[in-house]
C-alpha positions in Angstrom: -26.5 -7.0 -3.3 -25.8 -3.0 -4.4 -28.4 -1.3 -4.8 -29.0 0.3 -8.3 -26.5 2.6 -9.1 -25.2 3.8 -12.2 -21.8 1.8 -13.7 -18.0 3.5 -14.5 -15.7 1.4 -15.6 -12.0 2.8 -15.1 -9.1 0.3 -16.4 -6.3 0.7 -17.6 -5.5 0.6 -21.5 -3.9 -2.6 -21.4 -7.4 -4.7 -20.5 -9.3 -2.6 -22.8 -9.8 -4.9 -25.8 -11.0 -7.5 -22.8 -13.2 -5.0 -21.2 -14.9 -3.8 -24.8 -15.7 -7.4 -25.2 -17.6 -7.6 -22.5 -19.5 -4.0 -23.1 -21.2 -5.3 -26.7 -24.7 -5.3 -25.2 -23.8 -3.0 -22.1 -24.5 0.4 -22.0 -21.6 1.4 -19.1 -19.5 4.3 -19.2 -15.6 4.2 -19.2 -12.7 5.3 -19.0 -9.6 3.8 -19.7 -6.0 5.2 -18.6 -2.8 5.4 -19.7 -0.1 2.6 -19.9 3.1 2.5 -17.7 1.2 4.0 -14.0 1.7 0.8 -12.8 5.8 1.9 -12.7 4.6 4.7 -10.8 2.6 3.2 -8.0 2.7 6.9 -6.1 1.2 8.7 -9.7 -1.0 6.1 -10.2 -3.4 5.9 -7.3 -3.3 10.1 -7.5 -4.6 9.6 -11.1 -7.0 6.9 -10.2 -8.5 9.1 -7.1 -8.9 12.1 -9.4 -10.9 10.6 -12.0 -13.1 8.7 -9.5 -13.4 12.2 -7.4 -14.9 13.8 -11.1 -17.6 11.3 -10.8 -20.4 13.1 -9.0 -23.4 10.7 -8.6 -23.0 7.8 -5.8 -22.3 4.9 -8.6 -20.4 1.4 -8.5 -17.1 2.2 -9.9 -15.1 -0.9 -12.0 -11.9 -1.1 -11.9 -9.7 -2.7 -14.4 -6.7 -2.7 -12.1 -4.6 -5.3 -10.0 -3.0 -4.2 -6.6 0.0 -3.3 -9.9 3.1 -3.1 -6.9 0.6 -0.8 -4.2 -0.4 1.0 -7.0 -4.3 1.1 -5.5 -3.2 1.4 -1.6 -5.0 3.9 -0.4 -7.4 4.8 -3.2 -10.3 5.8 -1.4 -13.9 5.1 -2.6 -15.6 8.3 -1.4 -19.6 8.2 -2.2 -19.0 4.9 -4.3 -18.5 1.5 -4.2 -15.5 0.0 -5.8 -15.2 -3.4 -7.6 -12.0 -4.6 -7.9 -10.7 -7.4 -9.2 -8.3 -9.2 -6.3 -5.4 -10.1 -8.0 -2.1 -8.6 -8.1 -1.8 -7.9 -11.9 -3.6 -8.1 -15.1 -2.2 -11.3 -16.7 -4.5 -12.9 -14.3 -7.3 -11.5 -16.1 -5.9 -12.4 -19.3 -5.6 -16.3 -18.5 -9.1 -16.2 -17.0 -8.5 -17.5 -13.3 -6.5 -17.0 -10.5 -6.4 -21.0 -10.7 -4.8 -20.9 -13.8 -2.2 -17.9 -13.2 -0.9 -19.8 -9.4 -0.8 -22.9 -12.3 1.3 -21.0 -14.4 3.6 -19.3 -11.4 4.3 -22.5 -9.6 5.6 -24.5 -13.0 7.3 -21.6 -14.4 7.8 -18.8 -12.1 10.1 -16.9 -14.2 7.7 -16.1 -16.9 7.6 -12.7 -18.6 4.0 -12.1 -20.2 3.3 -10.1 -23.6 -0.4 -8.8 -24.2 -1.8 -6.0 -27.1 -2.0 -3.8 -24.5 1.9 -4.3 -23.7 2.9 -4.7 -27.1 1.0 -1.3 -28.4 2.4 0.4 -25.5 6.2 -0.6 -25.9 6.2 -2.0 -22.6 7.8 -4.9 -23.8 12.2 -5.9 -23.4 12.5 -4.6 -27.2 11.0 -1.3 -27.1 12.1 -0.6 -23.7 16.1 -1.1 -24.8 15.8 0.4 -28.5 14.3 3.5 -25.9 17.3 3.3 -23.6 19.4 3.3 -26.3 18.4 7.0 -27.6 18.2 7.8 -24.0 21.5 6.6 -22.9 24.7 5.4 -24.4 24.5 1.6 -25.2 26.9 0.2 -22.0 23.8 2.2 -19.9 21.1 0.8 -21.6 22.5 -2.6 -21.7 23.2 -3.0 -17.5 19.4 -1.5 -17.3 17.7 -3.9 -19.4 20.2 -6.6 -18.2 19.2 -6.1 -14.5 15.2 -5.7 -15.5 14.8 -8.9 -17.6 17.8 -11.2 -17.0 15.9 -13.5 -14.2 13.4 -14.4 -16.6 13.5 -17.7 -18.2 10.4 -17.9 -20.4 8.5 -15.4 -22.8 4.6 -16.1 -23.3 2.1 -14.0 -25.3 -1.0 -14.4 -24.4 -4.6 -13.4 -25.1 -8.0 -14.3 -25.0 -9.1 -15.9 -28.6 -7.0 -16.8 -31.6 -7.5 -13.9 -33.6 -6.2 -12.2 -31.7 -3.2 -14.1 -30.7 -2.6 -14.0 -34.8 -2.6 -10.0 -35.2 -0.1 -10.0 -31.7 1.8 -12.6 -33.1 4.6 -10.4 -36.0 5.4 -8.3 -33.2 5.0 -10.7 -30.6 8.0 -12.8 -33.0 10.2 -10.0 -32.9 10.3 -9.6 -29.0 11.1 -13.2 -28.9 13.8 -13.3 -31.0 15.5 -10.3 -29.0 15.0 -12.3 -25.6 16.3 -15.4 -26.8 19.1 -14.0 -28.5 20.2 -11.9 -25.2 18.9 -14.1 -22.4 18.2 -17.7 -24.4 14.3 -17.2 -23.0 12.3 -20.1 -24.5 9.4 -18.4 -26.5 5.5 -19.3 -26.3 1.9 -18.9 -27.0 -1.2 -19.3 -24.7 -4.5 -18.9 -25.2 -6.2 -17.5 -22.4 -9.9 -16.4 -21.7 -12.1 -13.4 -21.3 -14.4 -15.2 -18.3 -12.4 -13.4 -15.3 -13.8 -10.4 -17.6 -16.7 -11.2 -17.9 -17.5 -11.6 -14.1 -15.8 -8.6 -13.1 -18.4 -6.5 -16.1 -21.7 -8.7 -15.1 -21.7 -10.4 -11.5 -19.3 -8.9 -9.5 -21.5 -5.4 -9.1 -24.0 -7.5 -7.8 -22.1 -8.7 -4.5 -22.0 -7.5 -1.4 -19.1 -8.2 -0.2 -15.8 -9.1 -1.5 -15.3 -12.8 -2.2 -11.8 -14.7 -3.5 -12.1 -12.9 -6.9 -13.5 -9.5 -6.3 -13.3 -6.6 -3.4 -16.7 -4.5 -2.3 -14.6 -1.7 -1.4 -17.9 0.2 0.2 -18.6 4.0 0.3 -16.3 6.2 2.9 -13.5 3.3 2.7 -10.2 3.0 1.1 -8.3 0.1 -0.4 -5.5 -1.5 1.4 -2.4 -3.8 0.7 -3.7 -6.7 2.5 -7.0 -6.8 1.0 -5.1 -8.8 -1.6 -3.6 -11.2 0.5 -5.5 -15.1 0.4 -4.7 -17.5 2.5 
């Protein structure tokens, strides 16, 4: 069990509509960071150590980050103690489970997700070319997104309730219809769940010690690749 410390949340923008969710009746500060770090797994854990570094006071620290391709090797925890959830990325805690996301993997492994957070940010196959395209001439652009997307079979967007699967959903049409036209991906909807959210913002501060969901990454320690790994 921790002992009472204050709360900081810091997540990435992505899982912020999630994470608000979760904060209606929960005084907690946070902070949420920019998209697109994840490509950067070098920038990212530099940006993640300085904001928790500006946190003076010994406090449990959230954070609304998967392992995102090492981007959290190596973030160390200083005076606090760091939640994290242990998974690898977020679409875990968009469908609510690691159960449900290995479900999801093992029948269709070549899946390519959409969230709000993705589709606000343009890092999505649409925004990404129509960008490569002002950036490059259109034979560049094209091997680029060709090599980045072509493996993938299936487009789903996902989110946690039906409202907001219908205000995704214009958008969410339009990135479809690009994919399917250039790679034939088959296009879908799944509703997913805020309870992996839920436990990360209310029970998982409470542990003391990491368990198949969450790492206790205690004070003076660091995070490391194989934290992650299950058996």
């Amino acid at each position: 069990m921790q002992p009472h410390k204050p709360r900081v949340i810091i997540a990435c923008k992505v899982v912020q509509s999630l994470i608000e969710t979760c904060l209606v009746e929960t005084a907690i500060s946070t902070v949420f960071m920019e998209y697109g770090l994840h490509r950067t797994p070098a920038l990212m854990v530099a940006a993640l150590q300085e904001k928790v570094d500006q946190i003076l006071s010994p406090s449990v620290i959230i954070l609304g980050y998967g392992l995102c391709g090492n981007g959290l090797v190596g973030l160390k925890a200083r005076a606090h103690t760091l939640i994290v959830p242990r998974v690898h990325d977020c679409i875990t805690m968009f469908l609510g489970s690691h159960k449900r996301y290995l479900e999801d993997f093992s029948s269709e492994p070549g899946t390519y997700y959409l969230t709000k957070g993705w589709l606000e940010s343009g890092s999505n196959p649409l925004d990404e070319y129509q960008a490569l395209v002002e950036k490059y001439d259109r034979e560049t652009a094209d091997w680029i997104i060709d090599a980045q997307y072509r493996n993938y079979k299936r487009l789903v967007l996902v989110a946690p309730t039906r409202a907001e699967l219908q205000l995704c959903r214009s958008r969410a049409v339009e990135v479809a219809a690009f994919c399917a036209a250039r790679w034939g991906f088959r296009c879908e909807e799944r509703l997913g769940s805020d309870e992996f959210v839920k436990q990360l913002v209310t029970r998982a501060p409470q542990l003391g010690e990491s368990t198949d969901d969450f790492l206790v990454i205690p004070p003076g320690s660091e995070i490391k690749q194989e934290m992650f790994w299950r058996e």
